[in-house]
Structures are given as structure tokens and as C-alpha cells.
N, CA, C and O atoms as a GROMACS GRO file, in nm:
protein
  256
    1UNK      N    1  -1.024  -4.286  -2.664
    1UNK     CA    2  -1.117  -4.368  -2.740
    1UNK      C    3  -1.044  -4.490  -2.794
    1UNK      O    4  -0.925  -4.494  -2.824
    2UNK      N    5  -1.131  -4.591  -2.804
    2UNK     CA    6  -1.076  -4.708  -2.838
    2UNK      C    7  -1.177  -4.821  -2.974
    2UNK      O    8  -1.293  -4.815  -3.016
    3UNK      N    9  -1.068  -4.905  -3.002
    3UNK     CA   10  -1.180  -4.964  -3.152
    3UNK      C   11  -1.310  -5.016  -3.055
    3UNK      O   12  -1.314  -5.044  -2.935
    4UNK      N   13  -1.414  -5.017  -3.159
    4UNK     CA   14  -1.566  -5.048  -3.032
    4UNK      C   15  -1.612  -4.979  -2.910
    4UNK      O   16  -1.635  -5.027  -2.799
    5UNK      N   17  -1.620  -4.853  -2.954
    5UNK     CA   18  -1.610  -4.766  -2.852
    5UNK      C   19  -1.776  -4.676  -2.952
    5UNK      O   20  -1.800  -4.665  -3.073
    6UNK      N   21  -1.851  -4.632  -2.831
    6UNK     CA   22  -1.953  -4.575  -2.914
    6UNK      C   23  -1.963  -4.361  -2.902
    6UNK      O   24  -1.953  -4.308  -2.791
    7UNK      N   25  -1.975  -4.306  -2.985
    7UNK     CA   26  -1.928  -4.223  -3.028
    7UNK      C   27  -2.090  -4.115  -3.116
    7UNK      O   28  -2.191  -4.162  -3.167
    8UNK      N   29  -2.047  -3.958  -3.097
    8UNK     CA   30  -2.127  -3.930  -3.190
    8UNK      C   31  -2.036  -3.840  -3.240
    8UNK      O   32  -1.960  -3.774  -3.169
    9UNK      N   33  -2.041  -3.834  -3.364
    9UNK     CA   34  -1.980  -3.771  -3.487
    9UNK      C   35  -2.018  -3.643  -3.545
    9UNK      O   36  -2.130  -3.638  -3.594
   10UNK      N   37  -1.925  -3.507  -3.550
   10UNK     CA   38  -1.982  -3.352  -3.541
   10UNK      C   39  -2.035  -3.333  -3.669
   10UNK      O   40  -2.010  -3.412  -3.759
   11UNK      N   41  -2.102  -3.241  -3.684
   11UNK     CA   42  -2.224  -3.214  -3.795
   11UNK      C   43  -2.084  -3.140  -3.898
   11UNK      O   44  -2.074  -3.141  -4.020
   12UNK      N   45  -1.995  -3.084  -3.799
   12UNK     CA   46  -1.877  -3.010  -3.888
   12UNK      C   47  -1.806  -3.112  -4.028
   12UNK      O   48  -1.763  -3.083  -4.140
   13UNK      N   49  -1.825  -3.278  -3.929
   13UNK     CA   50  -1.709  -3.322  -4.016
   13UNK      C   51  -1.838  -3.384  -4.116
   13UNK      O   52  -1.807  -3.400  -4.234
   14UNK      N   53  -2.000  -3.426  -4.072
   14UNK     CA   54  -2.091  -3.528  -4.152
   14UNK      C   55  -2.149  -3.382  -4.246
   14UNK      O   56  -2.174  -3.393  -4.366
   15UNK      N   57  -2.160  -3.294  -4.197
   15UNK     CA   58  -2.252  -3.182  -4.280
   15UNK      C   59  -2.405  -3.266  -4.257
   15UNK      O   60  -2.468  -3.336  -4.337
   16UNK      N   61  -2.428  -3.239  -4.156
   16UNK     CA   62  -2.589  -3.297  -4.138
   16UNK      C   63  -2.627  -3.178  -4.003
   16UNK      O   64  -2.549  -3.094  -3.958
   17UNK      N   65  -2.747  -3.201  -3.967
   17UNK     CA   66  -2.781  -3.093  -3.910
   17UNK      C   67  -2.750  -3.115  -3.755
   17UNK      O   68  -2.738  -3.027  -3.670
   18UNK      N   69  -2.739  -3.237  -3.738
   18UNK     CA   70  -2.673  -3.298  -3.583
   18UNK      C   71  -2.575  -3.375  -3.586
   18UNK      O   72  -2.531  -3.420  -3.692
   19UNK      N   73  -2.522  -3.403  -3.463
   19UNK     CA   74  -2.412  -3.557  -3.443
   19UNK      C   75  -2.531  -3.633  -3.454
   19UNK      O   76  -2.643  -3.612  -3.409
   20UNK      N   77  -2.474  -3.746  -3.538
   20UNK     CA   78  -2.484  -3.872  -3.512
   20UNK      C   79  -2.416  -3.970  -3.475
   20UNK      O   80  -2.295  -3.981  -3.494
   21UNK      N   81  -2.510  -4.075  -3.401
   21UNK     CA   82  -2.447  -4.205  -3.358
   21UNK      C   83  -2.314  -4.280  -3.418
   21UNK      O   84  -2.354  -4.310  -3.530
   22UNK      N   85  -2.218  -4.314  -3.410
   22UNK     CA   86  -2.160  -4.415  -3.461
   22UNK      C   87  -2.080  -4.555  -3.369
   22UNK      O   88  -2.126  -4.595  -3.262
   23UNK      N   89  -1.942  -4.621  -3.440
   23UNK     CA   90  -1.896  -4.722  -3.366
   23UNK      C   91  -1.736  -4.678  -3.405
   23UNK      O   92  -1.696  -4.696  -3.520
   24UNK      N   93  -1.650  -4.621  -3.301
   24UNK     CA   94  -1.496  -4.659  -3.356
   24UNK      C   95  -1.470  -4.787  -3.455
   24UNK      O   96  -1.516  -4.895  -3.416
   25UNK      N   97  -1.411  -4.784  -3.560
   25UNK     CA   98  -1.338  -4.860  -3.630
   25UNK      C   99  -1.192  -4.879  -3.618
   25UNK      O  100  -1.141  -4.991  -3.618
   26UNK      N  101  -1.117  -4.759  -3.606
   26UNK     CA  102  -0.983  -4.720  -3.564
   26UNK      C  103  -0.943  -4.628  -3.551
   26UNK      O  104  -0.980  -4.525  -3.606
   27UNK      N  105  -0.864  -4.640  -3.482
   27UNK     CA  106  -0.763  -4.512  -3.398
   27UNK      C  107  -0.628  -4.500  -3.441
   27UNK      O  108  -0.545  -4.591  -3.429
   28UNK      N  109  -0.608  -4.408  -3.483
   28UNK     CA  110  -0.483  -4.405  -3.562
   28UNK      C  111  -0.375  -4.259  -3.499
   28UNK      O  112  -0.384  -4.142  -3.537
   29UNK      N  113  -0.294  -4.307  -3.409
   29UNK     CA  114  -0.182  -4.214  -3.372
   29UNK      C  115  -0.137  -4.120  -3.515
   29UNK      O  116  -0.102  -4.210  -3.591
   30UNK      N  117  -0.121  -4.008  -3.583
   30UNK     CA  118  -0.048  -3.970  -3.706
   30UNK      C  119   0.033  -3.850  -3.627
   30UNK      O  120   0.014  -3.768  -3.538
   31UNK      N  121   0.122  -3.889  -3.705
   31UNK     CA  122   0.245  -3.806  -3.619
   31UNK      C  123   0.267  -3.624  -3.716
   31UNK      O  124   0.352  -3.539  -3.688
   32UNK      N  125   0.168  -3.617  -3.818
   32UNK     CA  126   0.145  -3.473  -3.852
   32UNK      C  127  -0.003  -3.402  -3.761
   32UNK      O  128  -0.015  -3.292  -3.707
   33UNK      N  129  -0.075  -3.485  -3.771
   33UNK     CA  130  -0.214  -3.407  -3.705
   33UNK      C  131  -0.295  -3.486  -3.542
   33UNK      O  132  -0.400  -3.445  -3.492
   34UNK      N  133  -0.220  -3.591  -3.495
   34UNK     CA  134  -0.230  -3.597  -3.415
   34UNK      C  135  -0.289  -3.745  -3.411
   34UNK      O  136  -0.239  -3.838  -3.474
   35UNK      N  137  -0.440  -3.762  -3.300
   35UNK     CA  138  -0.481  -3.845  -3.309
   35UNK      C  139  -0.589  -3.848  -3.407
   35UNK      O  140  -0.641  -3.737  -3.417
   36UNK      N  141  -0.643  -3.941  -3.487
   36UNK     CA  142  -0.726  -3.955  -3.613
   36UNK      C  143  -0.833  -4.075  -3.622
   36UNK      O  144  -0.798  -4.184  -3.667
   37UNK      N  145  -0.954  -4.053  -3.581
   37UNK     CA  146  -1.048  -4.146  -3.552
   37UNK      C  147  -1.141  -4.186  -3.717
   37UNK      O  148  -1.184  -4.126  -3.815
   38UNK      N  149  -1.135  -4.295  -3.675
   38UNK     CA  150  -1.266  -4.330  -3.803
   38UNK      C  151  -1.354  -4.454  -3.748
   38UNK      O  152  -1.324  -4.566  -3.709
   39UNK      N  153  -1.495  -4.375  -3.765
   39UNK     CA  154  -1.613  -4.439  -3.727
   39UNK      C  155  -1.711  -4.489  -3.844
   39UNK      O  156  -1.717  -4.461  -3.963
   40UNK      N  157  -1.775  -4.564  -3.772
   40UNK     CA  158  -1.878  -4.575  -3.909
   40UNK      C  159  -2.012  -4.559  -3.866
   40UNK      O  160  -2.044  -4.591  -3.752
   41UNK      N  161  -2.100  -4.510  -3.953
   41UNK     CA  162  -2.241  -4.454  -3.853
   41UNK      C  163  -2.314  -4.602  -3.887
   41UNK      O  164  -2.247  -4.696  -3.932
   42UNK      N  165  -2.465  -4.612  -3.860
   42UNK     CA  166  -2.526  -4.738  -3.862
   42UNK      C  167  -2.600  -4.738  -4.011
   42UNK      O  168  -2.699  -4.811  -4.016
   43UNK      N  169  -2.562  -4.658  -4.147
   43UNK     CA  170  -2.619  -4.658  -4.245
   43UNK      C  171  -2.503  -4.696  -4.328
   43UNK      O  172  -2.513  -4.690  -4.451
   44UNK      N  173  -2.358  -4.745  -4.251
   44UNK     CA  174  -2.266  -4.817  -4.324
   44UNK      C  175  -2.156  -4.702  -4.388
   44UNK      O  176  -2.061  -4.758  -4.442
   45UNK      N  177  -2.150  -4.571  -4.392
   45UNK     CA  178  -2.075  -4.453  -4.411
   45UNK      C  179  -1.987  -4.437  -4.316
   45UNK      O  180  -2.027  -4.429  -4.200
   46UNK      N  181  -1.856  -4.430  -4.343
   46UNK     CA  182  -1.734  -4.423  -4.291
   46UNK      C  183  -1.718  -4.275  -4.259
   46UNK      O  184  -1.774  -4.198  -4.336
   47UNK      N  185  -1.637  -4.214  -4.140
   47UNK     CA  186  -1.601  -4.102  -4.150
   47UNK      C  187  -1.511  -4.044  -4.057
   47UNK      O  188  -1.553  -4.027  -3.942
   48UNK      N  189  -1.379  -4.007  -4.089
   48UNK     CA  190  -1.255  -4.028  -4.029
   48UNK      C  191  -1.229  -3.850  -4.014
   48UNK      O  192  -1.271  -3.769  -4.098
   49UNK      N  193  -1.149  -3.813  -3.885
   49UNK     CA  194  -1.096  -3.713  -3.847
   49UNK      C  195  -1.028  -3.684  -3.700
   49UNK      O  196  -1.018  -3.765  -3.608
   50UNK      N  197  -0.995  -3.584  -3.702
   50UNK     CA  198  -0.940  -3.564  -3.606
   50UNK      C  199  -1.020  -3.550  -3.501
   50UNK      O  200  -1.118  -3.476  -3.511
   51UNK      N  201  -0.985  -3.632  -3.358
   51UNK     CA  202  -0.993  -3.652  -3.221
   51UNK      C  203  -1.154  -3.571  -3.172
   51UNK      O  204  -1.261  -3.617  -3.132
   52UNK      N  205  -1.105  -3.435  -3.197
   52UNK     CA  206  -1.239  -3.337  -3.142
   52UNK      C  207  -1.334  -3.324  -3.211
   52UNK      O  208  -1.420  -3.242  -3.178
   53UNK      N  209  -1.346  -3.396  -3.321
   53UNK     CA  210  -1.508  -3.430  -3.424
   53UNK      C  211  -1.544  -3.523  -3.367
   53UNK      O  212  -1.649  -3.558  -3.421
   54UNK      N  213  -1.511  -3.610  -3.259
   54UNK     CA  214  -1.584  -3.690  -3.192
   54UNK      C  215  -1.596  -3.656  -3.074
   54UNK      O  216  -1.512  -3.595  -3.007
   55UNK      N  217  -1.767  -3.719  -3.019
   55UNK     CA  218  -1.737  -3.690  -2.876
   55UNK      C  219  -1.765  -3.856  -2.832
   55UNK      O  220  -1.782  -3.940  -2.920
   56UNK      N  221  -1.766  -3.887  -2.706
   56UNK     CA  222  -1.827  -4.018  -2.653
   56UNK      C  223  -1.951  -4.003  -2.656
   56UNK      O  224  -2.001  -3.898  -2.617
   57UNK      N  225  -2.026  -4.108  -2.703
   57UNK     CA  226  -2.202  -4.146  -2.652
   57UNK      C  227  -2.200  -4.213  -2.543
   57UNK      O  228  -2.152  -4.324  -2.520
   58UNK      N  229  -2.307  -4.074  -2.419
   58UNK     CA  230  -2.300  -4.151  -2.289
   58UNK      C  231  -2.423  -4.192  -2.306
   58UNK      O  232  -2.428  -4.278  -2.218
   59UNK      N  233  -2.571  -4.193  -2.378
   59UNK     CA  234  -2.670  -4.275  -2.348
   59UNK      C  235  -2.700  -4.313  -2.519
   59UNK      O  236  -2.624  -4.307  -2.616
   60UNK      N  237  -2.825  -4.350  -2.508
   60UNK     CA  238  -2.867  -4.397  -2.647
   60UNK      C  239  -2.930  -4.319  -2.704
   60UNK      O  240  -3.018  -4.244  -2.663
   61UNK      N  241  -2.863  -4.341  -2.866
   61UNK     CA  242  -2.975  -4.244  -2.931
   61UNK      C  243  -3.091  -4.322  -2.998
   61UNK      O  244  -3.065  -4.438  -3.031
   62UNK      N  245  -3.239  -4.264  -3.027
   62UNK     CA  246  -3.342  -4.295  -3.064
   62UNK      C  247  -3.339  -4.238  -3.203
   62UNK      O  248  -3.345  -4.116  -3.191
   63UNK      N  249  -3.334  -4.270  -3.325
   63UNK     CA  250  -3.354  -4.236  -3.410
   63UNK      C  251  -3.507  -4.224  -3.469
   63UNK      O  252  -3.586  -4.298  -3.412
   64UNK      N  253  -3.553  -4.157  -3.556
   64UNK     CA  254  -3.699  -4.134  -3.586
   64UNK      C  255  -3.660  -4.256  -3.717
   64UNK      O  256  -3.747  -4.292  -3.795
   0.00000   0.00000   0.00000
């Protein structure tokens, strides 16, 4: 994954009842836990973790 990269974010790390949409912000190599992503969803909430709380968004999501 890379900065500007589109992404949905696990319900593990948002506590919501699904992934949601977001946008890489940065990617951060950390040399205790590995690789460390932080996205931001489209309601402006930041939310950073490790690698496998994200997956890639291969199509679009429709929000209600």
C-alpha cells in the first residue's frame, strides 16, 4: 500500500459494524510492529494500525 491508495478499514480497529471506505495518508515502516498504516475515512477521522486492519478497495462503495 501506498500514500493515495484507496482502502477499507476493519470494524476491529473503527468499532463500527462494517469496513469502511477510506484514503492512505501514510505508511510508516516501525521497526517494533511492523508496517503501520493511517487512513482517513471521508467524515475526516483518522485511523492508524497495523498492515492487516486494512484491506485494498477493489470497487466503490455506495454509502446510504
Amino acid at each position: 500500500m501506498k500514500v493515495g491508495d484507496k482502502v477499507l478499514i476493519s470494524p476491529d480497529l473503527t468499532r463500527l459494524a462494517e469496513w469502511i471506505p477510506a484514503k492512505v495518508i501514510e505508511v510508516e515502516n516501525n521497526p517494533f510492529v511492523g508496517v503501520v498504516i493511517s487512513a482517513e475515512a471521508s467524515d475526516g477521522d483518522v485511523f492508524f494500525g497495523q498492515k492487516d486492519l486494512f484491506k485494498p478497495q477493489t470497487e466503490e462503495v455506495c454509502l446510504p
